[in-house]
N, CA, C and O atoms as a CHARMM CRD file, in Angstrom:
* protein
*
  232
    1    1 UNK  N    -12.73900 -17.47600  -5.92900 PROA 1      0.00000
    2    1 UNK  CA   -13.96100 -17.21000  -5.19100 PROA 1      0.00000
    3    1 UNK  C    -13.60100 -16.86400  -3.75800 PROA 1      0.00000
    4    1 UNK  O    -12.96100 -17.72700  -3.15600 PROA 1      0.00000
    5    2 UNK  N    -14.00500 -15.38000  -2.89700 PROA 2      0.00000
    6    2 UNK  CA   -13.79500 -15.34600  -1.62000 PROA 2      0.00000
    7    2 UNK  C    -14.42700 -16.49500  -1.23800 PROA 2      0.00000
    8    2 UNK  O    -15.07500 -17.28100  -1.92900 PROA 2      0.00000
    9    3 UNK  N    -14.06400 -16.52900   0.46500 PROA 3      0.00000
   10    3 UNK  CA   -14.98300 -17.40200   1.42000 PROA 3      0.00000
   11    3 UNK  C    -14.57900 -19.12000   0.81900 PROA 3      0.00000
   12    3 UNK  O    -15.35700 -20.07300   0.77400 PROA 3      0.00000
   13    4 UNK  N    -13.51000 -19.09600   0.51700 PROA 4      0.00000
   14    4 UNK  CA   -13.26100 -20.79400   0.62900 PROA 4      0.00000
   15    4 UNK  C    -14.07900 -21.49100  -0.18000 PROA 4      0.00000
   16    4 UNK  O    -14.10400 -22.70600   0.01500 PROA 4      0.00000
   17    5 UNK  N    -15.16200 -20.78500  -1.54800 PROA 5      0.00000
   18    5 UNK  CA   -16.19400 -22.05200  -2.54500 PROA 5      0.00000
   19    5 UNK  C    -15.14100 -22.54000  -3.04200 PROA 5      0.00000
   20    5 UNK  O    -13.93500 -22.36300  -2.87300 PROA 5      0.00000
   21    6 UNK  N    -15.70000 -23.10300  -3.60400 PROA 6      0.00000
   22    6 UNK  CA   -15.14600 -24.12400  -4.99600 PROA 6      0.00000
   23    6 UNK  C    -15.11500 -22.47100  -6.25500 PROA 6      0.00000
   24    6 UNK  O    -15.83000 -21.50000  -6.50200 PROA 6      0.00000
   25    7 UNK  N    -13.81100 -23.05200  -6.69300 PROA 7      0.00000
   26    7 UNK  CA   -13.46400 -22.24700  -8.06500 PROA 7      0.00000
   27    7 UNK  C    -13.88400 -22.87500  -9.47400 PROA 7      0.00000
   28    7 UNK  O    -13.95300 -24.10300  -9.42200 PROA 7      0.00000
   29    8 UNK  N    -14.16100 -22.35700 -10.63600 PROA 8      0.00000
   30    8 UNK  CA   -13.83300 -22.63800 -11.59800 PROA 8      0.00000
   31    8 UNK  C    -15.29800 -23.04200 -12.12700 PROA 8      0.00000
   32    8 UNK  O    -15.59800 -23.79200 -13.05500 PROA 8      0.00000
   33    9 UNK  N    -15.98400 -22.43100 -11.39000 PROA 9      0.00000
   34    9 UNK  CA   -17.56900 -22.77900 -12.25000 PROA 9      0.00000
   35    9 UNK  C    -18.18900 -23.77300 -11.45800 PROA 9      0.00000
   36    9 UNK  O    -19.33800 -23.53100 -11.08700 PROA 9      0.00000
   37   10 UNK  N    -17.77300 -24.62400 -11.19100 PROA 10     0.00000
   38   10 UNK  CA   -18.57000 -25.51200 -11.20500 PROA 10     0.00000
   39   10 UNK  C    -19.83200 -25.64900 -10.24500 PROA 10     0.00000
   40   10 UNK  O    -19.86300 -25.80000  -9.02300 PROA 10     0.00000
   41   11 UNK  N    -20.83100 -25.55400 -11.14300 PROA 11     0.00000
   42   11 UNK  CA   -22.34400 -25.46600 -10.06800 PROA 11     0.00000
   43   11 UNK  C    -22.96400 -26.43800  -9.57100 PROA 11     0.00000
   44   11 UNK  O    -24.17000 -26.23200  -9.44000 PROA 11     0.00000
   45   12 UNK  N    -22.54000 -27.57400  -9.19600 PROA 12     0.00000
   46   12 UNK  CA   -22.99600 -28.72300  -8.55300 PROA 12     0.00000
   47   12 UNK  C    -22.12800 -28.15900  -6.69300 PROA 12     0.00000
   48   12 UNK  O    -22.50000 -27.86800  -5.55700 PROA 12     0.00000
   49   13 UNK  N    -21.03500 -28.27900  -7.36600 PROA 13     0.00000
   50   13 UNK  CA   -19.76300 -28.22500  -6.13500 PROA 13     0.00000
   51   13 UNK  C    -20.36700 -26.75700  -5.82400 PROA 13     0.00000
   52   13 UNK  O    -21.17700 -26.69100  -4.90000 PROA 13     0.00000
   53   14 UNK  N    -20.14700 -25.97400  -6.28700 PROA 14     0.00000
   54   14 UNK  CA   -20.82000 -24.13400  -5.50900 PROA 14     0.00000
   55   14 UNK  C    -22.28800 -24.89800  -4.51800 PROA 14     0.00000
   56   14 UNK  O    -22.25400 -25.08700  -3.30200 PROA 14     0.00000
   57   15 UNK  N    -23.00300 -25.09700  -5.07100 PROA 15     0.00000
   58   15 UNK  CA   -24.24800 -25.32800  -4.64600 PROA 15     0.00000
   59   15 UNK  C    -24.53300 -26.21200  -3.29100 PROA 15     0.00000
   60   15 UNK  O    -25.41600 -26.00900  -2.45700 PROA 15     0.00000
   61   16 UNK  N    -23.44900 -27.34400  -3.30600 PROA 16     0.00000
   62   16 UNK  CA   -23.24300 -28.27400  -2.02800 PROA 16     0.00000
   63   16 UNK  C    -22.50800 -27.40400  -0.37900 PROA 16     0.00000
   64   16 UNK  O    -22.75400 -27.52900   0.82100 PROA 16     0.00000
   65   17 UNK  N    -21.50200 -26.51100  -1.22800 PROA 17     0.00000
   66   17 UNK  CA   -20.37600 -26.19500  -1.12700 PROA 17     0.00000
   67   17 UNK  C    -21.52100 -24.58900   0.37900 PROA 17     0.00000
   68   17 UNK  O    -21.29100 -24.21100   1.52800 PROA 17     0.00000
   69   18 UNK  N    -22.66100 -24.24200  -0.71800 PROA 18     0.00000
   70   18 UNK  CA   -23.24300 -22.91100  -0.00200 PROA 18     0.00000
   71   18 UNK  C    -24.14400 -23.59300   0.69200 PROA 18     0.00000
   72   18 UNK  O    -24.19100 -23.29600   1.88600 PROA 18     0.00000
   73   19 UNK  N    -24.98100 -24.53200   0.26700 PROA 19     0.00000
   74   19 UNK  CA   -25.89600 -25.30500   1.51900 PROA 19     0.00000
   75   19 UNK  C    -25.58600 -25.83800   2.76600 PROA 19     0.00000
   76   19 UNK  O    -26.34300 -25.87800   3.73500 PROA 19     0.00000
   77   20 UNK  N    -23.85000 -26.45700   2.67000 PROA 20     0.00000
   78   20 UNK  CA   -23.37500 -26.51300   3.67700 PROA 20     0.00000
   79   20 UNK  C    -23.17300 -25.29100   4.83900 PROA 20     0.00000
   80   20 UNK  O    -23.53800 -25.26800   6.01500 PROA 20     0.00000
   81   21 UNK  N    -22.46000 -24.30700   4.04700 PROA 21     0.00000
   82   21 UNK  CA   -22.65800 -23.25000   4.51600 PROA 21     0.00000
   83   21 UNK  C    -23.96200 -22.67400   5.51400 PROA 21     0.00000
   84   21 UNK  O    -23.89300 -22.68500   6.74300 PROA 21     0.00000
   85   22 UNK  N    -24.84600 -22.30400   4.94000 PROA 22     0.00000
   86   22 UNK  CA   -25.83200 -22.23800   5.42900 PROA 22     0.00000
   87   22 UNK  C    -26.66900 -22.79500   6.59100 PROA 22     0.00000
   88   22 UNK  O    -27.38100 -22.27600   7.45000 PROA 22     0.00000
   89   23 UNK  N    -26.23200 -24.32100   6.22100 PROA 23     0.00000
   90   23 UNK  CA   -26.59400 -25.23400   7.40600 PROA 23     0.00000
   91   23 UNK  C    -25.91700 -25.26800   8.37500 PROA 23     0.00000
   92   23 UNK  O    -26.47200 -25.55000   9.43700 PROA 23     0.00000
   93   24 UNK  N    -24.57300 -25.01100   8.35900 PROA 24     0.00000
   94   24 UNK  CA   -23.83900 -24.68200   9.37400 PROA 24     0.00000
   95   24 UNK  C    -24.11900 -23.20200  10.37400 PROA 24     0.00000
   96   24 UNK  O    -24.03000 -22.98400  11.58300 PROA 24     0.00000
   97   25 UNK  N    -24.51200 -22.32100   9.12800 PROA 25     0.00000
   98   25 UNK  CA   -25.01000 -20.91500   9.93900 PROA 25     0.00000
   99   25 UNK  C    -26.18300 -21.07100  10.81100 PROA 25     0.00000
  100   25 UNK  O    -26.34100 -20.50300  11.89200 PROA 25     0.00000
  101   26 UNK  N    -27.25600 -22.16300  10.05500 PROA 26     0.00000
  102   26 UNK  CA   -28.40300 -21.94700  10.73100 PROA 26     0.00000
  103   26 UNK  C    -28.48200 -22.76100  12.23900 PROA 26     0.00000
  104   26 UNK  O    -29.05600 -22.46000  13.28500 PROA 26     0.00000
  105   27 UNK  N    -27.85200 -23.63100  11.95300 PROA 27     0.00000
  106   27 UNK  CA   -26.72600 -25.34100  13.47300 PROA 27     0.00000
  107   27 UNK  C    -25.97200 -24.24400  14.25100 PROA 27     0.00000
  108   27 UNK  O    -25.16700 -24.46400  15.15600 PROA 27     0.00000
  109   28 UNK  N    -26.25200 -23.31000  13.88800 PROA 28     0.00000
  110   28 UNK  CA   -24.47500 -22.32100  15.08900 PROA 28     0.00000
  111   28 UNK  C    -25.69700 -22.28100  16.40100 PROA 28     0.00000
  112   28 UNK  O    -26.90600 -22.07400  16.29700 PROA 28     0.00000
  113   29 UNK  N    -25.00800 -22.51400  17.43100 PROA 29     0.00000
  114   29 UNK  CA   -25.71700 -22.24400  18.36000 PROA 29     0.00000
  115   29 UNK  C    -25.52100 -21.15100  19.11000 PROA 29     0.00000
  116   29 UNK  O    -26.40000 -21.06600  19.96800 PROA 29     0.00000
  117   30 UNK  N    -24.25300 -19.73600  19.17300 PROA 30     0.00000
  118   30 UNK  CA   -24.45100 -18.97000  19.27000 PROA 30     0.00000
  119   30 UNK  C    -25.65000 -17.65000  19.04400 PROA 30     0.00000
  120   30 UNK  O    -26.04500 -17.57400  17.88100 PROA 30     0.00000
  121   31 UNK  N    -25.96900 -17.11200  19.55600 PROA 31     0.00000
  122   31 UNK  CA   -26.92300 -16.12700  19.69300 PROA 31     0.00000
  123   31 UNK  C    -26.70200 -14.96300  18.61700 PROA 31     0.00000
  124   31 UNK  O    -25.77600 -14.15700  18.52100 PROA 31     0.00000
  125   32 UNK  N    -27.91000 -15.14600  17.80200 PROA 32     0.00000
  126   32 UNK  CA   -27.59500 -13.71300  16.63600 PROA 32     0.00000
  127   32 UNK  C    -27.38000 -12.19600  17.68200 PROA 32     0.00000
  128   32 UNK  O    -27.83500 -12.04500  18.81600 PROA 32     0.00000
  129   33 UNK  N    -26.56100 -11.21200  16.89400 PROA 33     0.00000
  130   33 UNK  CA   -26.70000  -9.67500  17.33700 PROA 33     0.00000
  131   33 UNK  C    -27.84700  -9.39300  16.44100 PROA 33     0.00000
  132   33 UNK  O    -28.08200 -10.01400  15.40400 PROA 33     0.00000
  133   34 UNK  N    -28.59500  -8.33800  16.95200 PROA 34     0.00000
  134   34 UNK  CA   -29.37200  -7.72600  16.17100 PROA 34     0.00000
  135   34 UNK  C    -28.39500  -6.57000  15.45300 PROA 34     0.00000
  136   34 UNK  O    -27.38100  -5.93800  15.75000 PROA 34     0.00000
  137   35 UNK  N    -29.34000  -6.68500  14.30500 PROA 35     0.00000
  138   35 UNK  CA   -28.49100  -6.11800  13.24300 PROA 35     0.00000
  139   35 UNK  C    -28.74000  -4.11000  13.69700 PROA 35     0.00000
  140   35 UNK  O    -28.27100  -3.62500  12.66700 PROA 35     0.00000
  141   36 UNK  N    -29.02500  -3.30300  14.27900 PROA 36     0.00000
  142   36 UNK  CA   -29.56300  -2.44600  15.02400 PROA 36     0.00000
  143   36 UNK  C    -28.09400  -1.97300  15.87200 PROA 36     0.00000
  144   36 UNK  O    -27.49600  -0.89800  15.92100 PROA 36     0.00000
  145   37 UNK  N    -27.86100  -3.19500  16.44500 PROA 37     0.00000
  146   37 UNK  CA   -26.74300  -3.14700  17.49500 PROA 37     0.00000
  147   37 UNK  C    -25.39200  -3.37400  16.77500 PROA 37     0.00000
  148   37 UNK  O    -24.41000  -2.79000  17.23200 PROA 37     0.00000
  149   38 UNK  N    -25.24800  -4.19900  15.65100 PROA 38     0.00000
  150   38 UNK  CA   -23.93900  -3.96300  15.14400 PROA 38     0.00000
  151   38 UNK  C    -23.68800  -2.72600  14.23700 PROA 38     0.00000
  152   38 UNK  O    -22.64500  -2.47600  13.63400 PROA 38     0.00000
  153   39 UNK  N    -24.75500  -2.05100  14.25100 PROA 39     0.00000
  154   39 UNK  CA   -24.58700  -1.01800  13.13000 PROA 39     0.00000
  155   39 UNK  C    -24.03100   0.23300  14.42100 PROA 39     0.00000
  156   39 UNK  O    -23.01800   0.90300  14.21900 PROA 39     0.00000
  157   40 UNK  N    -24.86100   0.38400  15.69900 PROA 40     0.00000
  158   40 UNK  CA   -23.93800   1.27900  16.37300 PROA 40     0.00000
  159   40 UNK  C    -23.30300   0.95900  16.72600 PROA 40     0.00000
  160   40 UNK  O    -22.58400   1.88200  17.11000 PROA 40     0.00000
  161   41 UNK  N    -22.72500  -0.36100  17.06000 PROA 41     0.00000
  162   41 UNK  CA   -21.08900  -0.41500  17.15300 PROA 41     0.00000
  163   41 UNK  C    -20.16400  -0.24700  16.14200 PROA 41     0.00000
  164   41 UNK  O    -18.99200  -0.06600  16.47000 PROA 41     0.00000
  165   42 UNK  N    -20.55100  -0.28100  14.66200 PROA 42     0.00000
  166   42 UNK  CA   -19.90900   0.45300  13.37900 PROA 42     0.00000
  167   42 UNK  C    -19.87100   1.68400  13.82400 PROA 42     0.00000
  168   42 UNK  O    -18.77900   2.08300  14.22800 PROA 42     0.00000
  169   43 UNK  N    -20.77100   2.39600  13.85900 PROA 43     0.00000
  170   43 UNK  CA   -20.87900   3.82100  13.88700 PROA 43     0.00000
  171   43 UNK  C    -20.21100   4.44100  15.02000 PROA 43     0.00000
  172   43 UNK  O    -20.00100   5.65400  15.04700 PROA 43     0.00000
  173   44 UNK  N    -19.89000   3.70200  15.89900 PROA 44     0.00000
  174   44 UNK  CA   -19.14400   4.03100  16.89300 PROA 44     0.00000
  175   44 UNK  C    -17.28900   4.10500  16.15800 PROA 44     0.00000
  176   44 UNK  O    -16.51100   5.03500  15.94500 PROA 44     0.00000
  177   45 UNK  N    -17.23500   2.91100  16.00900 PROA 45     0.00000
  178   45 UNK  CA   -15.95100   2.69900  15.30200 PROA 45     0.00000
  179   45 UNK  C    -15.58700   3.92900  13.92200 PROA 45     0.00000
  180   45 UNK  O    -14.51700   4.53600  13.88400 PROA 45     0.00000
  181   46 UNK  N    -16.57100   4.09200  12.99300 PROA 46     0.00000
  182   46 UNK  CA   -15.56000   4.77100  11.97000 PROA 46     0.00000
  183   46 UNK  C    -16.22200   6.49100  12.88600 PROA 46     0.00000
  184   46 UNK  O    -16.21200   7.48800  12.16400 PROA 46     0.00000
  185   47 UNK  N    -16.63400   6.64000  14.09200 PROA 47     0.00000
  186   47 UNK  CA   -16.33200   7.95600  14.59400 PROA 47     0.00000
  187   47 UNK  C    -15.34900   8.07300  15.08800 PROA 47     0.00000
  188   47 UNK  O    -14.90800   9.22300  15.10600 PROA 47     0.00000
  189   48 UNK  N    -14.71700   7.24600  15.57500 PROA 48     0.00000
  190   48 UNK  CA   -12.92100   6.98100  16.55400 PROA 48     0.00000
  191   48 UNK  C    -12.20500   6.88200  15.46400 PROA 48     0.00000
  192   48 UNK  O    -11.08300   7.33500  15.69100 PROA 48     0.00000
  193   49 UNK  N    -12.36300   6.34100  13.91300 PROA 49     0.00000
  194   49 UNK  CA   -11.62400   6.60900  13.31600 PROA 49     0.00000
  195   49 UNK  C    -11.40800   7.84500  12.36200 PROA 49     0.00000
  196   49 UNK  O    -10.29500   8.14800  11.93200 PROA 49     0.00000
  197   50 UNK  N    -12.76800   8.65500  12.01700 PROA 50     0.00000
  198   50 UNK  CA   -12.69300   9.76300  11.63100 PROA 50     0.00000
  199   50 UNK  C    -11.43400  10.67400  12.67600 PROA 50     0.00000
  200   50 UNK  O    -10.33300  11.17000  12.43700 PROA 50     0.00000
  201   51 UNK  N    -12.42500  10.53400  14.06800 PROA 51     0.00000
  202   51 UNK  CA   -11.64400  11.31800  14.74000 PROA 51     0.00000
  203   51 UNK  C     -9.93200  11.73000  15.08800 PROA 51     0.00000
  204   51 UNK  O     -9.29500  12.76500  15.28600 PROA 51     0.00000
  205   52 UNK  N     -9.68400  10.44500  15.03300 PROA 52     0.00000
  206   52 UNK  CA    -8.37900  10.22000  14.81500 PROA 52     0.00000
  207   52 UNK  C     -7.63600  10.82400  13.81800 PROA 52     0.00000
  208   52 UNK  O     -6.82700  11.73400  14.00100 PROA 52     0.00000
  209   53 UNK  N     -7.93900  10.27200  12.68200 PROA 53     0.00000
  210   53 UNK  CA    -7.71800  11.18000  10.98600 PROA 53     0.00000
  211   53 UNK  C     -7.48700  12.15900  11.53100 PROA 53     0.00000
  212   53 UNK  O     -6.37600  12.37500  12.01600 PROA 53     0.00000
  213   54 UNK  N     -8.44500  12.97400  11.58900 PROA 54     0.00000
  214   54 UNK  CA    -8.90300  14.00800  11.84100 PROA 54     0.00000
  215   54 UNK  C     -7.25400  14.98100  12.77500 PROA 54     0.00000
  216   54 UNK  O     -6.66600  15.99500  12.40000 PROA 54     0.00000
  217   55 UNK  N     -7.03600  14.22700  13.83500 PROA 55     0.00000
  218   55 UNK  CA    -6.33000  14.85000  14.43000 PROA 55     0.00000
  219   55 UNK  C     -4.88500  14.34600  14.40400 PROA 55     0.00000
  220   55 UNK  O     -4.09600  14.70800  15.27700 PROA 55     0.00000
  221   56 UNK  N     -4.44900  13.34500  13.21500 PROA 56     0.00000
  222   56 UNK  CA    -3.25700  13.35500  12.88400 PROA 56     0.00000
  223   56 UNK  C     -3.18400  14.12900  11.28800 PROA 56     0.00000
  224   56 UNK  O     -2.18600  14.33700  10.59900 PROA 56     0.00000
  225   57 UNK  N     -4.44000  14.41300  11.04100 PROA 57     0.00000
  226   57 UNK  CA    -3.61300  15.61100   9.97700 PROA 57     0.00000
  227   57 UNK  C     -3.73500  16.97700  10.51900 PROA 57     0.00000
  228   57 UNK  O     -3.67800  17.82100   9.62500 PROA 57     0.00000
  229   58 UNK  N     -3.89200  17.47900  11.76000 PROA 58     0.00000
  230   58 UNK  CA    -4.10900  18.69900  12.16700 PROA 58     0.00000
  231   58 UNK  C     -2.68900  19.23700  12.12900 PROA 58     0.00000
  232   58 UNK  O     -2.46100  20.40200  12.45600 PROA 58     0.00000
């Protein structure tokens, strides 16, 4: 299982295992990004990387 669950089925342990999770996401006291703003900083990024490509196969 990515992300550190519990392996092997077991749905008691998954289930403790993601609520924790969660509760920990929702306890973070850091400040969400809006999701708006990480998408143009993606879009920023795979344009520097197109670009790049771009000009090491020229």
């Amino acid at each position: 299982m990515c992300g550190g669950g519990p392996a092997g089925g077991e749905e008691a342990a998954y289930t403790a295992w993601l609520r924790a999770r969660l509760q920990a996401s929702t306890d973070d006291p850091r400040s969400s990004i809006p999701h708006e703003e990480v998408m143009a900083g993606m879009r920023e990024r795979i344009a520097r990387i197109k670009a790049r490509k771009s000009m090491q196969s020229a």
